[in-house]
matplotlib code that plots the C-alpha trace (Angstrom):
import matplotlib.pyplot as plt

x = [-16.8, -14.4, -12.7, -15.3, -14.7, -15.0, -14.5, -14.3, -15.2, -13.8, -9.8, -10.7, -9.3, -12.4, -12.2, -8.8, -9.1, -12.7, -10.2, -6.9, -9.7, -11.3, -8.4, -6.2, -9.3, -10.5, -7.7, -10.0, -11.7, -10.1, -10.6, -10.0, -10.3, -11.4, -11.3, -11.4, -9.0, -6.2, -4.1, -3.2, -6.8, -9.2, -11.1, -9.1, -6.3, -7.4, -8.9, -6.4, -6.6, -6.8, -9.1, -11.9, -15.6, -18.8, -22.1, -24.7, -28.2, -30.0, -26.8, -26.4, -23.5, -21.9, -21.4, -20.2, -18.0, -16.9, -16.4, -13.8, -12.0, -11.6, -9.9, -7.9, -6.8, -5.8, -3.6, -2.2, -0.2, 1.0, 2.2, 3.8, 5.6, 8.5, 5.8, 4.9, 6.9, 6.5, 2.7, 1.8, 0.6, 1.6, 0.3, -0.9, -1.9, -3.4, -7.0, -10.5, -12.1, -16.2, -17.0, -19.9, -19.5, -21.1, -24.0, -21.9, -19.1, -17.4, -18.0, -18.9, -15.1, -13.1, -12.2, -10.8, -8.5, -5.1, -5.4, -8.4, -9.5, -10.6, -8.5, -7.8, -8.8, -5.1, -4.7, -7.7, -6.2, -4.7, -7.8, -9.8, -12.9, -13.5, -14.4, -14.4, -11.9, -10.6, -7.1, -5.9, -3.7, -5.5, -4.0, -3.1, -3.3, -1.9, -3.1, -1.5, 1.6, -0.8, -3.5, -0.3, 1.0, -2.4, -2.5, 0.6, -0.4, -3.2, -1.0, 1.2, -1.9, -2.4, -5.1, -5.3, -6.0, -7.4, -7.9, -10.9, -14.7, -17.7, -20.7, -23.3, -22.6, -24.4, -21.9, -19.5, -22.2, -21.4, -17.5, -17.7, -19.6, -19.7, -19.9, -18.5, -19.5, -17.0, -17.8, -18.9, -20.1, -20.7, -23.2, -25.8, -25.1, -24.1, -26.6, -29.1, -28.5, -30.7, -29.6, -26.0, -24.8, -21.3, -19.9, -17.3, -14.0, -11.1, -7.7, -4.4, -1.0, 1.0, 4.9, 4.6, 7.5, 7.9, 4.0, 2.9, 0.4, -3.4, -6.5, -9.4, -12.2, -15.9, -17.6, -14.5, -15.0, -11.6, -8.8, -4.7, -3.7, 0.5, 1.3, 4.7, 5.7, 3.1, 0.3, -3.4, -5.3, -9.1, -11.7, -14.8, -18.2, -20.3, -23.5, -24.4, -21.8, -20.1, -17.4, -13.9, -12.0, -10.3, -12.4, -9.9, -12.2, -12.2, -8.7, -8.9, -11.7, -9.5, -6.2, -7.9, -9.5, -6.5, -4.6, -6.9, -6.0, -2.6, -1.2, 2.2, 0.4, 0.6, 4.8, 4.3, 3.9, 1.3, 2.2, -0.4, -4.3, -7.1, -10.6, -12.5, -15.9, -16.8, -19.7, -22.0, -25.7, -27.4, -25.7, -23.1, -24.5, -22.8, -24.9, -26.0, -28.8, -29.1, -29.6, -31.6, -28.6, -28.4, -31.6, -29.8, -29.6, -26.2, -24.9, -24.4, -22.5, -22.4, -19.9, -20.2, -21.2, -18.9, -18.9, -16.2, -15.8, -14.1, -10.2, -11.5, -14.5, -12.4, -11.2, -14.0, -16.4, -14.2, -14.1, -18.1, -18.1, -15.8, -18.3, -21.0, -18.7, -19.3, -22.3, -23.0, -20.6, -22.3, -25.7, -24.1, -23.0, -26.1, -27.7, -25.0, -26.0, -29.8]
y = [35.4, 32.7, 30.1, 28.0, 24.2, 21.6, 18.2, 15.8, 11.9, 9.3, 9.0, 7.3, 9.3, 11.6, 12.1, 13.2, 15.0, 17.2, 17.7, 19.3, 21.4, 22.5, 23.9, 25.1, 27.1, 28.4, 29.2, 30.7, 27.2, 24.7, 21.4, 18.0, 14.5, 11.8, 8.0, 4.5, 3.2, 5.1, 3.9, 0.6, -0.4, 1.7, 1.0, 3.4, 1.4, -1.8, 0.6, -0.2, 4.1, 4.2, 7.4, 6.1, 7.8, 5.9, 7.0, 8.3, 8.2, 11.2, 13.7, 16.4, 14.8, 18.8, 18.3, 15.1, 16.1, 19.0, 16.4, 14.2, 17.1, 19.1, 15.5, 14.5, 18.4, 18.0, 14.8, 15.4, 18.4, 16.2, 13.6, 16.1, 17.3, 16.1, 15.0, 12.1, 9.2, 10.5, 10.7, 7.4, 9.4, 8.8, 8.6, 5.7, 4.5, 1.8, 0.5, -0.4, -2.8, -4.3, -7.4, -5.5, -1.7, 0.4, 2.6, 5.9, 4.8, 8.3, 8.5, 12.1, 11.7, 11.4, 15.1, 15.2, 12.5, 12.9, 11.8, 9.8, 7.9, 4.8, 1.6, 0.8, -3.0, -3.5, -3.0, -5.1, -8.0, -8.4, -8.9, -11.7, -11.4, -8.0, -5.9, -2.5, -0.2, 3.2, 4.0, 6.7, 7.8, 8.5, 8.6, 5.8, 7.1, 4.6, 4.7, 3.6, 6.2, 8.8, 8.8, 9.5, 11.8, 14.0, 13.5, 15.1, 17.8, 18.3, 18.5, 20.9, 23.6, 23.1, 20.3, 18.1, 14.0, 12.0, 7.8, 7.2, 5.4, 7.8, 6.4, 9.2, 12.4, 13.8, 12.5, 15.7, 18.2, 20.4, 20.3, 21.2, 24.0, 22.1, 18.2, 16.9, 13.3, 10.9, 8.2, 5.8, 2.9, 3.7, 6.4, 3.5, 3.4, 7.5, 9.0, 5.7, 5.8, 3.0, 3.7, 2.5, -0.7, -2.7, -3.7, -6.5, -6.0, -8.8, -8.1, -9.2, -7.2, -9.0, -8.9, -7.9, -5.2, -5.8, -4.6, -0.9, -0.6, -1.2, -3.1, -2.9, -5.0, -3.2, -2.0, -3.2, -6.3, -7.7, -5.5, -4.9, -1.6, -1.4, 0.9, 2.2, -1.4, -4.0, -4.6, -4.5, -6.9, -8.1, -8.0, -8.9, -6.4, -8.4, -6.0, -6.5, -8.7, -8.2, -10.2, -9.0, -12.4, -13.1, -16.0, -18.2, -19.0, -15.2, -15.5, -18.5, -16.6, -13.4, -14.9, -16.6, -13.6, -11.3, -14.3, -14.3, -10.4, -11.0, -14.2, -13.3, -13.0, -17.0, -15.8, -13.5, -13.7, -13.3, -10.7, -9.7, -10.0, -7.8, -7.6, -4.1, -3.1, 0.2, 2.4, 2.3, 4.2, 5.6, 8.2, 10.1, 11.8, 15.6, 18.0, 19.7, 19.7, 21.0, 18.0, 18.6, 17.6, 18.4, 21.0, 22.9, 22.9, 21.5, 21.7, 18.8, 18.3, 15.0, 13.4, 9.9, 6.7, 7.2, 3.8, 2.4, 6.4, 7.1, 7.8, 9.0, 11.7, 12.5, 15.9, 17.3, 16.4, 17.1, 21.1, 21.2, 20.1, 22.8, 25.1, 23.5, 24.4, 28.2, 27.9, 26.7, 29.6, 32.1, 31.1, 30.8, 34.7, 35.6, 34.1, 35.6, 38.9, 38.7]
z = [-4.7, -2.9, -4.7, -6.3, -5.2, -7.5, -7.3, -10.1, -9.3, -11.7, -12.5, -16.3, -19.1, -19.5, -15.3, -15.7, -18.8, -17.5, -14.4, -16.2, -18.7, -15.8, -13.8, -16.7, -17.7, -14.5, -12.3, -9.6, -9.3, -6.6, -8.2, -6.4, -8.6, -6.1, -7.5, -6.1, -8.3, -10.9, -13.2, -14.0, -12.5, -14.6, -17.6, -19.7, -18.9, -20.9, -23.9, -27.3, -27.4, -30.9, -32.0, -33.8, -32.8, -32.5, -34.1, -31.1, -32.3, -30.6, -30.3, -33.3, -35.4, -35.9, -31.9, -32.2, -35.1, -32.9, -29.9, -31.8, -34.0, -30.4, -28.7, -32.3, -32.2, -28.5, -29.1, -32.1, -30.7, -28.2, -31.2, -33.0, -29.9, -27.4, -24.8, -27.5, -25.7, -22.1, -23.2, -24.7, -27.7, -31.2, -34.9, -36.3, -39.9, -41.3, -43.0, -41.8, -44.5, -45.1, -46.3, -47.9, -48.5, -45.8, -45.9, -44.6, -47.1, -46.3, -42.2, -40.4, -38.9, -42.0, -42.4, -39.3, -39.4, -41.4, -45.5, -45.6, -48.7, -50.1, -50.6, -54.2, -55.4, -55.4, -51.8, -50.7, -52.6, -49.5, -47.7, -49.7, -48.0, -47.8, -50.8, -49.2, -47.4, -46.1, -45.1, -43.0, -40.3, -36.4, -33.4, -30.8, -27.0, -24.6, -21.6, -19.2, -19.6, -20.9, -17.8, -15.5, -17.5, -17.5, -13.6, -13.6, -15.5, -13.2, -10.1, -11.6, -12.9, -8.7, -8.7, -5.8, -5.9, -3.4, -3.5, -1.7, -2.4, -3.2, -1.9, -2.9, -4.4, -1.2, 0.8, -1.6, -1.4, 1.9, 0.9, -2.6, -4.7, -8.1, -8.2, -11.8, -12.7, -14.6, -12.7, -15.7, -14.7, -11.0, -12.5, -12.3, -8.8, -7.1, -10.0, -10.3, -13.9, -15.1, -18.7, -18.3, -18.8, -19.3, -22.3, -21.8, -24.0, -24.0, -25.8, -26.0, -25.6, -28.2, -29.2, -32.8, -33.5, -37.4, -37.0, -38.3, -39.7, -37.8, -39.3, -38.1, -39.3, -39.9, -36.8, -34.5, -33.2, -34.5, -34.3, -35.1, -33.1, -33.1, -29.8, -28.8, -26.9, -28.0, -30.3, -29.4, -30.6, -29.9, -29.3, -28.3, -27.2, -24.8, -23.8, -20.3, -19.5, -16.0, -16.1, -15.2, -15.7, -18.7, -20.9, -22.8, -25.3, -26.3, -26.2, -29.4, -31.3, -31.1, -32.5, -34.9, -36.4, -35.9, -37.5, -40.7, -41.3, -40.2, -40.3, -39.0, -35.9, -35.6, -34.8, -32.0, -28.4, -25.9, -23.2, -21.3, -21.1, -20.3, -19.8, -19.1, -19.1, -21.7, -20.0, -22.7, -22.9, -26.0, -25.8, -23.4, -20.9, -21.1, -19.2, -16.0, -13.2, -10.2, -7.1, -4.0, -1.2, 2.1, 2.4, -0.9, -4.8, -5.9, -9.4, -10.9, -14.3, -15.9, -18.2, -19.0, -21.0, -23.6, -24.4, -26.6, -27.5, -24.1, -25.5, -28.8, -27.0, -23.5, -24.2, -26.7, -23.9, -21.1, -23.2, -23.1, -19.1, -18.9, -20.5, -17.8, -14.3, -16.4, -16.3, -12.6, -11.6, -13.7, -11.7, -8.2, -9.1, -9.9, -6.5, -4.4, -5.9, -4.9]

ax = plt.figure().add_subplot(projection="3d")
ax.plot(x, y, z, "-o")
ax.set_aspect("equal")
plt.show()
C-alpha cells in the first residue's frame, strides 16, 4: 500500500498532540495538521494547563483513568527532563479544598497524581470556610510555549502544517485517506454536532512571583495556578455563552474570590486578560465512522469536546485516536486485498 494520507484539522493542544502521536507512531502515514488559527489564538492558549480531569458520565472511568495517567505519564517526563522550560511544562503542588466534604472524597485520579492525601485540620485553618481538603502535586502545561513546542516536534518526525479554513470535511476527502477531527467547537459546524456547546472561561495572568503553591476551590470555578512567568487565576464557567470579549465584572468577582483564598493577591498586578471558550459535550467524542463523501466511504476519526479536560485528556486521547487511524488502515488493507 502507498503512504496512507492523513490530515488532522484543529491546531488546539489535543490537534497537535493526535498529530505528533500519529506520525511518531506510524511513520508510513503522511500526516498534515490544517487549522484556521495556531498559537497564541486558540483555545488552548487561554487554558490555566493545570492537569486536573473532569468526571464524564457515560465513558468507563478505567478509560478515563487510563486517559489522564497516559497524558500525566506523557508530561511528566517532559518535567522531569531538560525540555521542561523550552516546554512550558512543570510540576506543581498545592490544595483543592470543600466547604462541605465531597461525595468522591478520594477522586478516580488521585493515584495517578504525585503524593495525594488529605489536608490535616491544621492546614485548613488557613482556609476558614472550607472544612475539607486534598493536597498534592499535578502538573502545569503552559500553553502557549508548549503548543509550539509540539508543532515543532511534529515538523521534525516530518509532519507538514498548513493555515488555512475548513469548510466541510468533504472539501479533505479526495486529497486525504484518513480525516482526523480536532476541530472542537467547529465540530457543531464541519461534523453538525448538535451536542456541543461553549463554555465561556475568563482569567487573569497575574504578577505573583512570591506565589507557589496553587488552590483551587471545589469544582474549579475560583482558582490560584502559579506558572513559569505569571499566575493564573479565575475563573468563571458560563455554559452556552459565546462571548469572546473580556467582561469586567468577571474581572471584580474573580479577584475578589482569588483574594479571599489569597489575600496577598490584593499586592499584585494585572498582566494580561483572557477569555476562551472550552468545547464541552457529555462526553468527548473519541471514535470512528466512516462518511459518505464524494461517491466513497471515508474514515472519519473523531477527537473532541474535551471540555475543561482538554490539557489534562490531550495525549491519552490523542494515544486512542492513534489506535483509530490503525484501525481505518487495517480496513483500507483489507479492501485493497479484495
Amino acid at each position: 500500500m502507498n503512504r496512507v494520507r492523513v490530515v488532522v484539522v484543529g491546531a488546539g493542544v489535543i490537534g497537535f498532540s493526535t498529530a505528533v502521536c500519529i506520525t511518531e507512531a506510524l511513520p508510513f502515514c503522511s500526516v498534515t495538521l490544517l487549522a484556521e488559527k495556531f498559537s497564541p489564538d486558540t483555545t488552548s492558549d487561554v487554558a490555566a494547563g493545570i492537569l486536573f480531569p473532569p468526571k464524564f458520565p457515560d465513558i468507563p472511568l478505567q478509560r478515563q483513568r487510563g486517559w489522564f495517567k497516559d497524558s500525566f505519564d506523557h508530561l511528566l517526563a517532559i518535567a522531569c527532563s531538560p525540555h521542561s522550560p523550552e516546554a512550558g511544562v512543570m510540576l506543581s503542588s498545592g490544595c483543592q479544598i470543600f466547604k462541605e466534604p465531597p461525595v468522591d472524597k478520594k477522586p478516580f485520579w488521585s493515584e495517578s497524581v504525585i503524593g495525594f492525601r488529605l489536608m490535616t485540620d491544621h492546614e485548613l485553618k488557613r482556609f476558614p470556610d472550607h472544612k475539607f481538603g486534598q493536597a498534592f502535586t499535578t502538573i502545569k502545561c503552559e500553553c502557549s510555549t508548549y503548543l509550539p513546542w509540539l508543532e515543532q516536534r511534529f515538523r521534525k518526525a516530518g509532519g507538514q502544517v498548513e493555515q488555512r479554513k475548513v469548510s466541510s470535511l468533504e472539501e479533505l476527502s479526495n486529497s486525504y485517506n484518513i480525516i482526523v477531527n480536532c476541530s472542537g467547537l467547529g465540530s457543531k459546524v464541519l461534523v453538525g454536532d448538535t451536542q456541543i456547546y461553549p463554555v465561556r472561561g475568563q482569567v487573569l495572568k497575574m504578577e505573583a512571583p512570591w506565589l507557589h503553591h496553587f488552590i483551587r476551590e471545589e469544582e474549579g470555578k475560583t482558582y490560584i495556578y502559579p506558572g513559569i512567568y505569571s499566575v493564573t487565576v479565575g475563573g468563571t464557567k458560563q455554559e452556552g455563552d459565546w462571548r469572546l470579549q473580556v467582561d469586567e465584572g468577571d474581572t471584580k468577582s474573580i479577584l475578589e474570590r482569588c483574594c479571599r483564598l489569597e489575600p496577598s493577591l490584593s499586592k499584585a498586578k494585572v498582566l494580561s486578560k483572557w477569555v476562551g471558550l472550552r468545547p464541552s459535550r457529555r462526553n468527548p467524542r473519541v471514535e470512528r465512522e466512516l462518511v459518505h463523501m464524494q461517491g466513497r466511504r471515508v474514515p472519519v476519526v473523531h477527537n473532541y469536546g474535551h471540555g475543561s479536560g482538554g490539557v489534562t485528556l490531550a495525549w491519552g486521547t490523542a494515544l486512542d485516536a492513534v489506535g483509530l487511524v490503525k484501525q481505518c488502515i487495517q480496513e483500507m488493507q483489507l479492501q485493497a486485498k479484495l
